[in-house]
N, C-alpha and C positions, 0 to 999 in steps of 0.2 A: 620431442614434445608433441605431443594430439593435439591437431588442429580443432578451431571451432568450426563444427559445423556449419555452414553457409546454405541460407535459405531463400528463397525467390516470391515475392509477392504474387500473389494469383488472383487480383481482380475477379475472376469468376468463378471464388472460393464459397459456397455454402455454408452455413453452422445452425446448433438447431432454433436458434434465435431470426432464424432468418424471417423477413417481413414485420417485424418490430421495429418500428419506429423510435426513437428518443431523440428528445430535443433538449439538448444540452445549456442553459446558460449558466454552470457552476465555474466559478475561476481557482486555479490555483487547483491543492491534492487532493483533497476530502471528496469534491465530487468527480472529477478525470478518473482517481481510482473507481470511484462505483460504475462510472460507464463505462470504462477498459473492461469489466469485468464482463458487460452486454456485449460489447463493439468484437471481441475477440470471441466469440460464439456467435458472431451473425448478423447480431442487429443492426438498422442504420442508426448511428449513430450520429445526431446534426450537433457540429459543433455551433452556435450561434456568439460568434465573439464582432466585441465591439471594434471599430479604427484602428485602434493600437494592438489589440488582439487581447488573447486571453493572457491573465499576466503571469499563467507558468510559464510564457514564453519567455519572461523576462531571466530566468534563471540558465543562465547557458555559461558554460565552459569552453577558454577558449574559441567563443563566438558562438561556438556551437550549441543548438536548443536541444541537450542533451535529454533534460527532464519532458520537455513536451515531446521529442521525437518518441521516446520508451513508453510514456503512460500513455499516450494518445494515437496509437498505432489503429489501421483500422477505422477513424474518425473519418467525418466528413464536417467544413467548414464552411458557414456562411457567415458574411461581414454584415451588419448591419449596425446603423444609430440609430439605439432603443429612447434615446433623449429626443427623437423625434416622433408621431403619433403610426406616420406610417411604418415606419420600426416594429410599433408595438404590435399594429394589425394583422403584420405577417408574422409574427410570433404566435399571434392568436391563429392563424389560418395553419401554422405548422399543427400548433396542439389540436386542432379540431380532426386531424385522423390520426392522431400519436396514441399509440398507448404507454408513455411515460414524458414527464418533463420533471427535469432535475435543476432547483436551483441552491447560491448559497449565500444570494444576499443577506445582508442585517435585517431580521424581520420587523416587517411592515413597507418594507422596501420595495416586492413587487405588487403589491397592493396601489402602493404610491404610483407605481410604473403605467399601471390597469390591468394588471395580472392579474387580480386577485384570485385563489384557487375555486372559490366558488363559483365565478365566472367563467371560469377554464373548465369546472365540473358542468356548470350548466349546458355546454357547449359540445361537450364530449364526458359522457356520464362515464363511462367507461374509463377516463384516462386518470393514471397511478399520478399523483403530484408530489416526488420526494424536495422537503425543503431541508438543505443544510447550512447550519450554524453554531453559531460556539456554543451557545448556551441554552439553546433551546427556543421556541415558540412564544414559550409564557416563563413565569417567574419572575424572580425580581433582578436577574439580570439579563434578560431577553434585549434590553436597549443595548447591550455592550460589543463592541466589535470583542471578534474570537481569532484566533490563532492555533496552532497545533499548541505552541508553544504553553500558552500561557493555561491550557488543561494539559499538560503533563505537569506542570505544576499544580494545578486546582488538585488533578487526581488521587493524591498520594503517591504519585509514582516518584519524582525527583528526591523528596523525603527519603527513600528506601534505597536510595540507587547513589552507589559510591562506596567513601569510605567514612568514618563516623570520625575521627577528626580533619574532615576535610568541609569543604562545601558540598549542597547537595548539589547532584548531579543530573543536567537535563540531557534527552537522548541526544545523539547528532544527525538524527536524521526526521524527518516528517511522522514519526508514530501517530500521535493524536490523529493528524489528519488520515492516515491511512487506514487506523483503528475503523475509524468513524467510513470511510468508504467503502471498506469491507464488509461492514455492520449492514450500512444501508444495502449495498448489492443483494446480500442475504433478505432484507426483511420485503426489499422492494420485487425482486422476486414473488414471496407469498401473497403479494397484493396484486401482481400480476396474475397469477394463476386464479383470486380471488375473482377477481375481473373479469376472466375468461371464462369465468363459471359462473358469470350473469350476476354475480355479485354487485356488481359495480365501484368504480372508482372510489378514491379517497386519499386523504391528505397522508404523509409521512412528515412526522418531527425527528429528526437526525440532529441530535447536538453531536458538536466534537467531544463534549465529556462524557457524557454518560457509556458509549463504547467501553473507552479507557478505564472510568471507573468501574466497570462491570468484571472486566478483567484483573483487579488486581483484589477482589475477593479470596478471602473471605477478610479482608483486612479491619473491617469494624466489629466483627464478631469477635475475633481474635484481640483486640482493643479492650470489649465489652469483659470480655474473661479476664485475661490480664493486666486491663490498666497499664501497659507498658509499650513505648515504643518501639518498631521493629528500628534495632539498628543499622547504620548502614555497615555490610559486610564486607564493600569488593565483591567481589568471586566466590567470596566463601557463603554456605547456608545455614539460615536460624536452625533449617528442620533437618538435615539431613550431614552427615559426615563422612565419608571425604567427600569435598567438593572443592575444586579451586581452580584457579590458572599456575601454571607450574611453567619455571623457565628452564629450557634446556641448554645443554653444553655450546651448542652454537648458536645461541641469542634467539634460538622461537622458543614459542608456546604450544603449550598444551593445554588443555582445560577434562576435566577429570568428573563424572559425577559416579558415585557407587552409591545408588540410593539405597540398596536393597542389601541384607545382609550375606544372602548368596553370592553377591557381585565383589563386597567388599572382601570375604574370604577368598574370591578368587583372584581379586587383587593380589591380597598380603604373598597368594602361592606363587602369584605371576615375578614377584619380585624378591622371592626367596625366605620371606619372612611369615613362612609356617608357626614360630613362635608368638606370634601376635596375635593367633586366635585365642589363644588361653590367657592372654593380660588382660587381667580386669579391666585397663582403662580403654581399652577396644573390646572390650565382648560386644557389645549392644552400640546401638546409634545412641541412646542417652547416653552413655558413657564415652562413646567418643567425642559426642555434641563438649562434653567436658574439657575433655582433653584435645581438643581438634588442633591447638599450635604443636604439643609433643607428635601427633601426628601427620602436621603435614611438614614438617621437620623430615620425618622419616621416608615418605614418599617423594619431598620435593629433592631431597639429596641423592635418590635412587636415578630418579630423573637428569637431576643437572648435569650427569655421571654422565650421559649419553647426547647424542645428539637428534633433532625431533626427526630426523627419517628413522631413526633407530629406536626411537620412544614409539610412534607409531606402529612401523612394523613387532615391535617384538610384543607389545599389547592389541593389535588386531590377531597378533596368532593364538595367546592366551586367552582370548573373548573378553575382553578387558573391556569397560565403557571407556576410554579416553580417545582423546585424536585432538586433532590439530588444532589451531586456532589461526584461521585464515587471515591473509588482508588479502586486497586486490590483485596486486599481481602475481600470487601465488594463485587466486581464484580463476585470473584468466588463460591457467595453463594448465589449469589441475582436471587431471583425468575424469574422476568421479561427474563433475559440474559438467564437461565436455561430453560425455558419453550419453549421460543423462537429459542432455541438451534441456538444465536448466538455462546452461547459457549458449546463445546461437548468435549469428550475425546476419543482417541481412542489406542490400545495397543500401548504400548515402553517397552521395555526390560530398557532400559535406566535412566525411568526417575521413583524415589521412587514412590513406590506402581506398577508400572506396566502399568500408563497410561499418557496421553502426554493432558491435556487440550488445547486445541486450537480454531480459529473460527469454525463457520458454515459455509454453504453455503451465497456467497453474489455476488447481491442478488438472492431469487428466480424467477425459474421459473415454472410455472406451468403444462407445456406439456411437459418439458424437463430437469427435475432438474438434478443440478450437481451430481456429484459421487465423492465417494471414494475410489481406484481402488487399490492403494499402498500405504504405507510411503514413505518419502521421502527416494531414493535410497543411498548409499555407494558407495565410487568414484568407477567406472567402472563397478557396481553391473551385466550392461546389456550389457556387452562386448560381449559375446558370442551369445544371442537374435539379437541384432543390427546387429552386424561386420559381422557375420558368413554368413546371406542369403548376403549380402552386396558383400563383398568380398570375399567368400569362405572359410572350414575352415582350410585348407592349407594355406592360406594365413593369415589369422588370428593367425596360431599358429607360424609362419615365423615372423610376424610382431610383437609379443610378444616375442619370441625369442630373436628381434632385443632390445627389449625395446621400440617401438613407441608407441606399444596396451601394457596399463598397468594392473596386474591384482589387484581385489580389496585386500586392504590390510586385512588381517586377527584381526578381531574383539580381542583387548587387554582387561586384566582384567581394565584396567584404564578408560575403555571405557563402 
């Protein structure tokens, strides 16, 4: 079996984001992923979490903060209470040389706090202010807490996803909010470069939905024509035939797409069934679209004949579009992912044996690859780094005194 590759922090790693500043107060995916996407090309990234931390912390396996370890890599962490004024100030004295702050409270929230982004623009004309939220800035549901969850439903997406005598089906993992961090990374970028080109700063509206719904176009156009609902498929597709998940002889899967009608001829030959080019109800994708149960009839019996190392290999030799359908522990030993070092490990004390597998860089580049500079920090790990050129460290140790600057908590055997 290929080992994962094993990788080493290098604190005095460069990227080309290096000297970028961001001040972090987003909790949870939507914004961790938009600044892992900074933090892992260079930027400092200030985490700013409150006493109890940021509350992806709270998501851990087995004790372990498996989600904030992975998305927060690279981060830097200062504790503070924003519920107190001195909180606020040094929030304000971060953003006055930052060139971003990311937040993703309920809007009107840091307005309430004394953020307000006008404030923060007046002070630093230059700085990008991304806000994220479920629903947006304005509209008429701007007042409502957002969740991943609850735009993969608003989207259209749950509606499409499953099977059509079933319930619809929502993802099992963070989409929305990922959707939407990725989104923001992208747009928050061009405001950066806007900015560095004397443009000056300005606000960003990041809903969780709008991403999501962006992506699953053209679905009201398609509505608009046909008046009809897309139903839910499975595996299988409205637009294209074959498509599906297919069980093999010894309990895996395969998943199959032959969009094109070259692929699917070379299908029918890969598996003996030359005849099939000349039945009408396979000539063309309309006509399979027709007949798509007589045909996966045919392919999924060819299939279950075998077993999936023998499904795969004998349709990677044929140039076949199929292959596997992974879960996790197939993923953490499979060569491809290993080689690729999409997936790598790099030290935790934390997690048995001593190493933390997580992604790679995504994606590459090649005059500028990302880094791995730290683990993800410990609430407040960089109180002193930050606060201290910041504020002074007389004031730093006054403000700690006070309880506003918190320090990190002491590592438990529990932990």
């Amino acid at each position: 079996m290929p080992e994962i590759h094993r990788k080493q922090f290098d604190p005095a790693a460069r990227g080309a984001m290096d000297g970028v500043r961001v001040v972090d107060l987003s909790r949870l995916v939507a914004g961790n992923v938009l600044t892992k996407v900074f933090s892992d090309h260079g930027a400092e990234v200030v985490k700013v979490e409150p006493p109890e931390g940021d509350t992806l912390r709270a998501w851990r396996v087995g004790g372990v903060e498996t989600s904030w370890k992975t998305i927060c890599r690279n981060k830097k962490s200062v504790c503070l209470d924003l519920r107190r004024p001195e909180g606020v100030a040094a929030v304000k004295a971060l953003a006055k040389d930052a060139a971003m702050l990311v937040e993703s409270f309920r809007p009107g929230v840091l307005e309430a706090m004394g953020l307000d982004p006008a404030g923060l623009l007046a002070a630093n004309p230059a700085l990008v202010v991304v806000r994220i939220s479920g629903w947006g800035q304005d509209g008429p549901y701007r007042h409502k807490p957002g969740f991943g969850t609850l735009v993969e439903g608003y989207s259209g997406f749950a509606a499409v996803n499953g099977f059509d005598d079933r319930e619809p089906v929502l993802p099992p993992m963070f989409m929305g909010d990922a959707y939407a961090g990725l989104y923001g990374a992208s747009v928050a970028m061009i405001a950066l470069r806007h900015a560095e080109a004397g443009g000056g700063g300005q606000v960003l509206d990041v809903s969780l939905f709008e991403p999501l719904f962006s992506v699953m176009e053209p679905q009201v156009a398609n509505w608009r024509i046909t008046h009809r609902r897309k139903p839910r498929t499975g595996s299988r597709s409205t637009n294209t035939s074959p498509r599906n998940a297919y069980r093999t002889r010894d309990g895996g899967w395969v998943c199959l797409s032959a969009s094109t009608q070259g692929m699917t001829e070379k299908l029918f030959r890969s598996i003996g069934r030359e005849d099939l080019l000349g039945d009408p109800r396979f000539a063309n994708n309309p006509a399979r679209l027709q007949h798509w149960q007589e045909l996966d009839a045919i392919i999924g019996g060819w299939i279950a004949e075998r077993t999936l190392e023998e499904n795969v290999a004998h349709f990677d030799k044929a140039g076949v579009t199929i292959g596997p359908i992974m879960d996790t522990e197939m993923l953490e030993r499979d060569r491809y992912a290993i080689e690729r070092e999409a997936l790598i490990e790099v030290p935790d004390e934390d997690m048995p044996g001593g190493w933390l597998p997580m992604h790679g860089m995504v994606p590459r580049l090649s005059g500028t690859p990302g880094i791995l500079a730290r683990p993800a920090p410990r609430i407040g790990e960089h109180n002193e780094e930050i606060l201290g050129p910041l504020l002074g460290r007389g004031e730093v140790a006054r403000l700690k005194a006070a309880g506003v600057i918190r320090e990190a908590a002491p590592r438990t055997a529990a932990e």
